[in-house]
N, C-alpha and C positions, 0 to 999 in steps of 0.2 A: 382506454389507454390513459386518460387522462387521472385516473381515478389510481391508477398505480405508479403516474408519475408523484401525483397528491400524498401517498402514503407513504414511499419514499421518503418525499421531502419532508416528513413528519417526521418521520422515523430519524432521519441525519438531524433534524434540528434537537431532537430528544436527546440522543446521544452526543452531540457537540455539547450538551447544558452541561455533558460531566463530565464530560471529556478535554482534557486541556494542556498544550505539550509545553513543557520549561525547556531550559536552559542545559538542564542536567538528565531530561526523560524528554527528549522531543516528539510531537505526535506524528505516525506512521498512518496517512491515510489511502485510501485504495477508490480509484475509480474505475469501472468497468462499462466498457462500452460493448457491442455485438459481436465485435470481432478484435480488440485490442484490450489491454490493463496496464493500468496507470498506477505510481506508486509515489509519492513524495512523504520527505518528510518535512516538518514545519514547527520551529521556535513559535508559540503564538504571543510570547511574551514580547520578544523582537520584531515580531511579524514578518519574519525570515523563510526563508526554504531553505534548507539546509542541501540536500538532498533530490535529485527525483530520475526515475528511469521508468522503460515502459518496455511494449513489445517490438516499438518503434525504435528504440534505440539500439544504435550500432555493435555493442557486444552483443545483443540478444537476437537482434531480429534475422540472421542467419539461422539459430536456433530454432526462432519461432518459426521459418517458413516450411521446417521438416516435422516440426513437431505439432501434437496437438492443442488447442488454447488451456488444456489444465496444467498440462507440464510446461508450458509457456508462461503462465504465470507463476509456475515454482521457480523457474530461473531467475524470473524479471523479479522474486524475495531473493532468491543467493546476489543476484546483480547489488539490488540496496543494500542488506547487508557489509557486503564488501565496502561499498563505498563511504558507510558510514564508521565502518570498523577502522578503514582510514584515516577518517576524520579525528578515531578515538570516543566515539557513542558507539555503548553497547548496550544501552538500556532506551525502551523505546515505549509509548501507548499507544495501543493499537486503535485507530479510527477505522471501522469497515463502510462507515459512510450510508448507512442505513440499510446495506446490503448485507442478504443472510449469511450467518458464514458457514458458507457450503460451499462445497465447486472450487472454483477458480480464486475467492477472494480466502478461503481456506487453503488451499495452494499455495499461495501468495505467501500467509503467514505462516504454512509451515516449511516452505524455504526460506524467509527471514530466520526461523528458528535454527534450522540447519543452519545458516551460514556465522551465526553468533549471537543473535539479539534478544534481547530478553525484555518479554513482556506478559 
C-alpha cells in the first residue's frame, strides 16, 4: 500500500513541476477518494481557490446517490464548469493530480469539456 501511495506522490510532484495555474488559465485539479471526487480550481499565482465542488455537494449529491461513481463524477466537471463559466474562466489546466486518466478522473474532464472549458 505504501508503495502506491509513494508513486502517487511522485507522480503529483512531477506533474505540479509543469503544471501551474494564472490568473487567466487557472489550474483545474481533481481528487479522488474510494467513494467520492473532488474538484477545485486554483489561481497558484494568488494562492486562491477560485472554484471547488464535489460529490458531496448539494446540486450533485442527489444525483450522485442514484447514480454510479463515473457518471457522478461527469456531473461534479458540468457542476465546475458552470461555476466557473460564471465567474467568466473558460480556459482551464488540467491538474489530474498523479492519477491515471481513466475512469472517473476522465469523467471528470470530459464533463468540464461538455460544460464549456477548454483545456
Amino acid at each position: 500500500m505504501s508503495a502506491q501511495i509513494k508513486g502517487r506522490e511522485r507522480r503529483k510532484l512531477r506533474i505540479r513541476n509543469k503544471v501551474s495555474g494564472t490568473p487567466e488559465r487557472p489550474r483545474l485539479t481533481v481528487f479522488r477518494s474510494l467513494t467520492h471526487i473532488y474538484a477545485q480550481v486554483i489561481d497558484d499565482v494568488a494562492g486562491k481557490t477560485l472554484a471547488h465542488t464535489s460529490t458531496l455537494a448539494k446540486d450533485v449529491k442527489g444525483f450522485a446517490a442514484e447514480a454510479n461513481k463515473t457518471e457522478s463524477a461527469k456531473k461534479v466537471g458540468n457542476a465546475i464548469a458552470e461555476i466557473l463559466k460564471a465567474k467568466g474562466v473558460t480556459k482551464v489546466v488540467f491538474d489530474r493530480n498523479g492519477y491515471m486518466y481513466h475512469g472517473r478522473v476522465k469523467a471528470l474532464a470530459d464533463g468540464a469539456r461538455e460544460g464549456g472549458l477548454e483545456f
